[in-house]
N, C-alpha and C positions, 0 to 999 in steps of 0.2 A: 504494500500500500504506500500514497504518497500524496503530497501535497500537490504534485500536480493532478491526483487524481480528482482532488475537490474541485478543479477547472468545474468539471461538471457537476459532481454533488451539490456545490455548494449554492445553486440556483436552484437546481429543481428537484433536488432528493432529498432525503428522511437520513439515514443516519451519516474527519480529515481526518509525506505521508507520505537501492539502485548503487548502483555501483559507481564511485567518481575518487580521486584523491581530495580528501576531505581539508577542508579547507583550503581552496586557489587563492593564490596572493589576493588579498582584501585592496577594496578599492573604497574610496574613502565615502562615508555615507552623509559627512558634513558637510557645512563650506567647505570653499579656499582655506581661508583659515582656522578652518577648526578640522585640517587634517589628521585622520586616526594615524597614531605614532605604532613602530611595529610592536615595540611594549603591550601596546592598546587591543593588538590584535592577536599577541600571546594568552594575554589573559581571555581571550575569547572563546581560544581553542581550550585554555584552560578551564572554564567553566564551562562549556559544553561537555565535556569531556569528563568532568565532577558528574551533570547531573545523565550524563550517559549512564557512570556505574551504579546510579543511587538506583533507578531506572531498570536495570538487567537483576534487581532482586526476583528473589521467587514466588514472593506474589504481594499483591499492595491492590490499595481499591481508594480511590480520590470522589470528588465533586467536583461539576462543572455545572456552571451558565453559562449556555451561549446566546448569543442572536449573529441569524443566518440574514442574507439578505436572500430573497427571490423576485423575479419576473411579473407582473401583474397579466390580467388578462390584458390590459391598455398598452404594455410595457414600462408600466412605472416599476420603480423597483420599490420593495416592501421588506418584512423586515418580519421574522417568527424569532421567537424564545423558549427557549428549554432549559429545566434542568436535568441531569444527566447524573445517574452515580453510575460506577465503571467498579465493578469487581475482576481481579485478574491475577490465573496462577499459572503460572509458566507449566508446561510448553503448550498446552492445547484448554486451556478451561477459560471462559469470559462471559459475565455477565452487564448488560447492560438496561440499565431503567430509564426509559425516558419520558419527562413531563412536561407538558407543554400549551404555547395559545392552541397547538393543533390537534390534543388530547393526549392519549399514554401509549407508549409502546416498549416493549420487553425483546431484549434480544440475547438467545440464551448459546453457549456452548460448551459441548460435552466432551467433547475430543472426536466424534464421530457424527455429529449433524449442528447443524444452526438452525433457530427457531425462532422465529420474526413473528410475535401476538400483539395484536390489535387489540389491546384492553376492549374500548367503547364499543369498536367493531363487534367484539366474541368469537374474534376468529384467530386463526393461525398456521402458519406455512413449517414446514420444516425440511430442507433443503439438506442431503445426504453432503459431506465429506469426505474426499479419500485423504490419505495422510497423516490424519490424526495432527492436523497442522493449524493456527491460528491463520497464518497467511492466505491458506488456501480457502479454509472458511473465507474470510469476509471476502476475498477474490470473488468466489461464489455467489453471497450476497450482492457485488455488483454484477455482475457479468447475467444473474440472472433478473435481478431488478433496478437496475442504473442506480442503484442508490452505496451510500459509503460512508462508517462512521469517522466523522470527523479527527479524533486521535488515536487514530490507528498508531501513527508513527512512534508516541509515548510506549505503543506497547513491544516495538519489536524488538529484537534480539540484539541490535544495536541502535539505538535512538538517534545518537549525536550523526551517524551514516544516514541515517532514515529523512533525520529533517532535512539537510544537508544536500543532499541529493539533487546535482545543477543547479547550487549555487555558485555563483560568478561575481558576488562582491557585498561586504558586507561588516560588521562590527559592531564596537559598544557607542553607543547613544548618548547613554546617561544612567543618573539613578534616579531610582525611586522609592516611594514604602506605599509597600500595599498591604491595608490592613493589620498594621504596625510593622510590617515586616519587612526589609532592608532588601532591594533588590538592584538585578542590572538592567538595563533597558537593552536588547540587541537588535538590529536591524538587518535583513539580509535579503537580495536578491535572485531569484532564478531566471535569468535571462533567457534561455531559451521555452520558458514555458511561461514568459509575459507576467510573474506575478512576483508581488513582495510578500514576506512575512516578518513582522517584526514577534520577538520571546524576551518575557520576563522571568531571571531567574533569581531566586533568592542567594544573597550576599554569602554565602556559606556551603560548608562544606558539603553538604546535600545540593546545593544548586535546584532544587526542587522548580519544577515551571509552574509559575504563579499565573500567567497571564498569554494568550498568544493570540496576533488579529494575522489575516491573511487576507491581501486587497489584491485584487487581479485586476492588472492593469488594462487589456485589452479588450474586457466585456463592457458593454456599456452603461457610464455610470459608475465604473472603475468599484463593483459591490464586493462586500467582505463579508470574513467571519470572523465574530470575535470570543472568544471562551477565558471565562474566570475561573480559575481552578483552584481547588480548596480542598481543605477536613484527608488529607493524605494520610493514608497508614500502610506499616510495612510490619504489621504484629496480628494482623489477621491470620486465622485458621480458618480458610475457605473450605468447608465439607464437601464430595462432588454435588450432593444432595442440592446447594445453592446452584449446579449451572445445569440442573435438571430442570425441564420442563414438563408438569403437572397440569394437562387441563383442566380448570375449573369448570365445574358441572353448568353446560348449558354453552361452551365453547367447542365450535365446531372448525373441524379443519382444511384450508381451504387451496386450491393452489395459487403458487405465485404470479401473479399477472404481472409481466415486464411491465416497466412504467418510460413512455415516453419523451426523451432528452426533450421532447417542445414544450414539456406539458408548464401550463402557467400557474398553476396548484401550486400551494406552499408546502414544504417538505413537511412529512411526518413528525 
């Protein structure tokens, strides 16, 4: 998964993200004169690279807010909100809760199927798995319904690679505190896939990502995603029991219907 795959998620789908030498010489993301010093851009590599290992733990489960932009049916562009909690144990378990302006949805895995329920709906899909692989899961997820969970990249096997991935220039910003908490501001480019991404990571030894927008330059209206991320832990005992899927009585199951790159519906 990858950040450029939200190009399209991130207008018309429900649930952000390769291979490159990580980090290409940074190219300065300020003025003229508030050129990033190479100093500047050690510690960059150096705090990605913190919250890369905090990251490759064996299982953690955070909070997020997002808001997504999407497409009107007029082509205005619009704006949904969710929250999100994310439970995840390495190498194949994830849970995800989602609540929203656009209702609730659950998306479950077990190391051998994913399971996308439609609370309001009373429905739900469950799409087979080979691999016993988290990648190939949500692969599946889009490839059979355009859609894609927005931090995919937090989950994989290497993060600081994962976000990274065709970037072409980029750095620290600034600080900041978010929610008492002492962070970096970083900025970064992928040039060949037209979009920026700026990450906030806490000032510490955990580098923990507090905050990340992602604005895509070439769609129109230049629309983002932004997610606030929170309540992190790495002391959980996830049971497989949590990434099972139990139909609640009166929940029936449904097939997946591909969902339309035009459609102007707001994401799930």
């Amino acid at each position: 998964m990858s950040l450029q795959m939200a190009l399209r998620a991130s207008v018309a789908a429900v649930f952000v993200g390769g291979c490159m030498t990580l980090f290409p010489a940074f190219a300065p993301v300020a003025s003229a004169d508030e050129l990033q010093s190479a100093g500047a851009a050690e510690e960059a590599r150096a705090a990605m690279s913190r919250m890369s290992r905090t990251l490759q733990a064996t299982q953690f489960s955070f909070n997020a807010r997002t808001l997504r932009t999407y497409v009107g049916p007029n082509g205005q562009l619009l704006h949904v909100a969710h929250a999100i909690k994310t439970v995840f144990r390495r190498p194949d378990r994830l849970r995800v809760d989602v609540t929203g302006d656009d209702g609730s949805t659950q998306m479950l895995f077990d190391g051998k199927a994913i399971v996308l329920y439609g609370v309001e709906q009373k429905k739900y899909s469950r799409l087979p798995v080979s691999g016993n692989n988290l990648d190939n899961a949500l692969e599946v997820v889009e490839e059979r319904t355009g859609t894609d969970f927005p931090l995919a990249d937090l989950l994989s096997n290497d993060p600081q690679r994962s976000l990274l991935s065709g970037v072409t220039s980029g750095g620290e910003v600034d600080t900041a505190v978010i929610d008492g908490t002492p962070c970096r501001h970083f900025f970064f480019s992928q040039g060949a896939d037209d979009l920026d991404f700026e990450l906030w990571l806490e000032d510490n030894d955990q580098s923990l990502p507090r905050r990340l927008v992602v604005t895509y330059r070439s769609l129109p209206g230049r629309p983002n995603f932004l997610a606030e991320l929170s309540n992190w832990s790495f002391s959980i005992q996830a049971p497989d029991s949590d990434f099972e899927f139990k139909p609640p009585v009166g929940v029936a199951e449904s097939d997946v219907q591909p969902k339309s790159s035009g459609s102007s519906e707001p994401p799930k």
